[in-house]
Each structure stands twice: as C-alpha cells, then as structure tokens.
C-alpha positions as a Markdown table, in Angstrom:
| # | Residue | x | y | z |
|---|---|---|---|---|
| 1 | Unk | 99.6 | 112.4 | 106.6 |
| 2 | Unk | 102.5 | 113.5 | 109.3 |
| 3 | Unk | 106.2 | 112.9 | 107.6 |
| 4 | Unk | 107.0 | 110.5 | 110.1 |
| 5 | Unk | 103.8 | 108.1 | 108.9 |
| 6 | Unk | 104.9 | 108.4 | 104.9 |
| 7 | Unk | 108.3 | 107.7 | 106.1 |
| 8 | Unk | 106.8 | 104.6 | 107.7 |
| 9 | Unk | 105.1 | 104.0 | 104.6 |
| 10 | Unk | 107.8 | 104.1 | 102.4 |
| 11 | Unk | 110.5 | 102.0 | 104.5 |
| 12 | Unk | 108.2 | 99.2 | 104.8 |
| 13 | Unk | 106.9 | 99.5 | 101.3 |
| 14 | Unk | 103.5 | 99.8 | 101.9 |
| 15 | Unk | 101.5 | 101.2 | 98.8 |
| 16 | Unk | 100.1 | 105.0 | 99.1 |
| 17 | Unk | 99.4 | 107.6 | 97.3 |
| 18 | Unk | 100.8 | 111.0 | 96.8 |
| 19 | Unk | 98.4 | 114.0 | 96.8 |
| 20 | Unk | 100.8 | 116.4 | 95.2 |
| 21 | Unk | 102.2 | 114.3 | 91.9 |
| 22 | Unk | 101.9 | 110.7 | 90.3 |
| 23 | Unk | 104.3 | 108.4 | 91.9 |
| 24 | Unk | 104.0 | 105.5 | 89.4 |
| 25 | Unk | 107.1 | 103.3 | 88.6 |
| 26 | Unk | 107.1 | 100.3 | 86.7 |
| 27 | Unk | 106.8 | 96.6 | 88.1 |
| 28 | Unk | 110.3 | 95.9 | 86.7 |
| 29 | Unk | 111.6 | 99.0 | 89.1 |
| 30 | Unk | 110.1 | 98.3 | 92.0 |
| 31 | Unk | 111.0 | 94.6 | 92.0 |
| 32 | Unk | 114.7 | 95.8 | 91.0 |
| 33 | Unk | 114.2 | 97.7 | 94.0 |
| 34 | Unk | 112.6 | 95.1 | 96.3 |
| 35 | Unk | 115.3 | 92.7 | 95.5 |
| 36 | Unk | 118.2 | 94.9 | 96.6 |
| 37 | Unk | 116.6 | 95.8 | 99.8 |
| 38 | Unk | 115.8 | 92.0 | 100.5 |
| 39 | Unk | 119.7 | 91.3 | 100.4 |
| 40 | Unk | 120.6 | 94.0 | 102.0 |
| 41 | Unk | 119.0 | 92.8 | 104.8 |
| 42 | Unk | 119.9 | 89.5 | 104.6 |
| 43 | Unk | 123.2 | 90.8 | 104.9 |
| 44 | Unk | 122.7 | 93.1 | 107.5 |
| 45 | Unk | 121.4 | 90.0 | 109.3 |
| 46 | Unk | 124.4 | 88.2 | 108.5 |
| 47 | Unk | 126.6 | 90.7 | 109.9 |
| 48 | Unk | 124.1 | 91.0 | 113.0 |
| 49 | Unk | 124.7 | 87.3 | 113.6 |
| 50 | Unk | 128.8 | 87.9 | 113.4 |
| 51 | Unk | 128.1 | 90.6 | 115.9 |
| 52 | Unk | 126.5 | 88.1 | 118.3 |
| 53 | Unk | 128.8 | 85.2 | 117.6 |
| 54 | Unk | 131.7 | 87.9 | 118.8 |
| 55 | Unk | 133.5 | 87.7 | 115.2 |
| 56 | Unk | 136.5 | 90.1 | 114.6 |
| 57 | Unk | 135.6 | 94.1 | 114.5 |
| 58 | Unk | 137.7 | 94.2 | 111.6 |
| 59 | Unk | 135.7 | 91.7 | 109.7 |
| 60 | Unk | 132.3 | 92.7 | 111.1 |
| 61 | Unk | 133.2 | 97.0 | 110.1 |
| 62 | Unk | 134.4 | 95.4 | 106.7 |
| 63 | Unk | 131.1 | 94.0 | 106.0 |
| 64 | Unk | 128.7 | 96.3 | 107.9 |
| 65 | Unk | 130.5 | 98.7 | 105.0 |
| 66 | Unk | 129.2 | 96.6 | 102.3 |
| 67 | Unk | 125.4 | 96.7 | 103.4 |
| 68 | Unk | 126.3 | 100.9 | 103.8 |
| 69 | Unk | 127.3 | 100.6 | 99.9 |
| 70 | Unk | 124.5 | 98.5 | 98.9 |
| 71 | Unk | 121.6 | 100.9 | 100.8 |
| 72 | Unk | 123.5 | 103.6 | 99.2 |
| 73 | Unk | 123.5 | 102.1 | 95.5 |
| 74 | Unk | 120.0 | 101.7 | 96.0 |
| 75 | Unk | 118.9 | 105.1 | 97.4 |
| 76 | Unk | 120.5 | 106.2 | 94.1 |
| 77 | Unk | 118.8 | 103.9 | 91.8 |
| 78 | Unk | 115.5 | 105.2 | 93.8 |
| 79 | Unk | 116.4 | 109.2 | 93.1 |
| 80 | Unk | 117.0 | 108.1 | 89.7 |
| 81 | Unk | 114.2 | 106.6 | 89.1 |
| 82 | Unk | 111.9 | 109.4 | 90.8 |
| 83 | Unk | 113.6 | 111.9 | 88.7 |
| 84 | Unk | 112.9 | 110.3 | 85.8 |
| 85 | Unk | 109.6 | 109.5 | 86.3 |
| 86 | Unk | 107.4 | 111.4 | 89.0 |
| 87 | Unk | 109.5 | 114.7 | 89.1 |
| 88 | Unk | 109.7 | 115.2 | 85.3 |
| 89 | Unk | 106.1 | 114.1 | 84.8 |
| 90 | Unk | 105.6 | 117.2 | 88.2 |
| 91 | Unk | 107.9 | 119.8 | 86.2 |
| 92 | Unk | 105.7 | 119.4 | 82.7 |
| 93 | Unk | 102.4 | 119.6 | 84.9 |
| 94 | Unk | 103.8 | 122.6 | 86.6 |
| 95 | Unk | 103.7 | 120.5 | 90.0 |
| 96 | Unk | 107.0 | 122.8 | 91.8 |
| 97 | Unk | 106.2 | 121.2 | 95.1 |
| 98 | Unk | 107.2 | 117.8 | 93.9 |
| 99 | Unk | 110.6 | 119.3 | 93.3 |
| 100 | Unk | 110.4 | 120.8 | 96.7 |
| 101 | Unk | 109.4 | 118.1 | 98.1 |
| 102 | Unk | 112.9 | 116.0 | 96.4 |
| 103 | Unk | 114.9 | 118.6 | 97.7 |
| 104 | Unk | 113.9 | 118.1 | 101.2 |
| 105 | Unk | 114.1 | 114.3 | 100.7 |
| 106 | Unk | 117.7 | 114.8 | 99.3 |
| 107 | Unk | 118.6 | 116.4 | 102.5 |
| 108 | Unk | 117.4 | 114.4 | 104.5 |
| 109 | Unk | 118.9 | 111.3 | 102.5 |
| 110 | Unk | 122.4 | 112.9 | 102.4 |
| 111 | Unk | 123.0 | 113.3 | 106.2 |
C-alpha cells in the first residue's frame, strides 16, 4: 500500500490493517474519536457557510481557530491512544518499525 492510499484510508476512516503491528483500539475510542471529527466538521462547515455569506474576517479567523484547536485536541487524543495501545504492544513484541513508523507520522503531523 503507497502512503498516500493509507493516508486516504485513515482520513476517511475506512477499516485496514496494518502489516507491521496490531492497530486495535476499543469501540469506546474510536467512537470518542468519530464524534470529535463529526463536529469538527460540522463546524468547519459552519464557518464555510460565514465565509460564503461574507461574515466579518474577524469573526470567521476567530472560529476557523476553534476547528484548528479541536483537530488538534483530537490528533492528540489519537497519538495517545496509539502509544498506549499499538506502539507499546510493537515495543514488548520487539516491532521497532512501529515506533519508526510514529516518528515519521509525528513529523508529518507537527508541520
């Protein structure tokens, strides 16, 4: 699978599998996880439809801001559930790409 596909994959939450280590998180998580990502994007639509209704720049930066600090919140709440889960289950197993693999994502996730 190219990067750019499992990228794909996991932005639109389609289920996979990962050759190099277990990715399994509970159904609790993932609909924690689902659930933030749905209101982001409801309020990234909101702020879409200010946008297009020509609302002040100063309102429309405020909240564009607030989606940036909710996608945020939830990226960590993702890296801290991996780490807890598939990368510490990868470390015991002696899977070392899995922690590669993290760093690279973490890079990638910081920019």
């Amino acid at each position: 699978m190219h990067e750019h596909d499992h990228e794909y994959l996991h932005a639109h939450g389609i289920e996979h599998s990962h050759s190099h280590h277990g990715h399994v998180h509970s159904p609790e998580e993932t609909k924690a996880i689902a659930n933030r990502l749905a209101r982001a994007i409801g309020h990234l639509e909101h702020v879409k439809m200010m946008v297009e209704e020509g609302r002040d720049c100063s309102d429309v930066l405020v909240q564009l801001s607030a989606v940036k600090s909710a996608l945020n919140s939830t990226g960590l709440l993702i890296l801290q559930s991996h780490i807890e889960h598939c990368i510490v289950e990868s470390v015991k197993s002696g899977d070392m790409e899995a922690v590669q693999e993290l760093n690279k994502a973490i890079a990638r996730y910081i920019k």
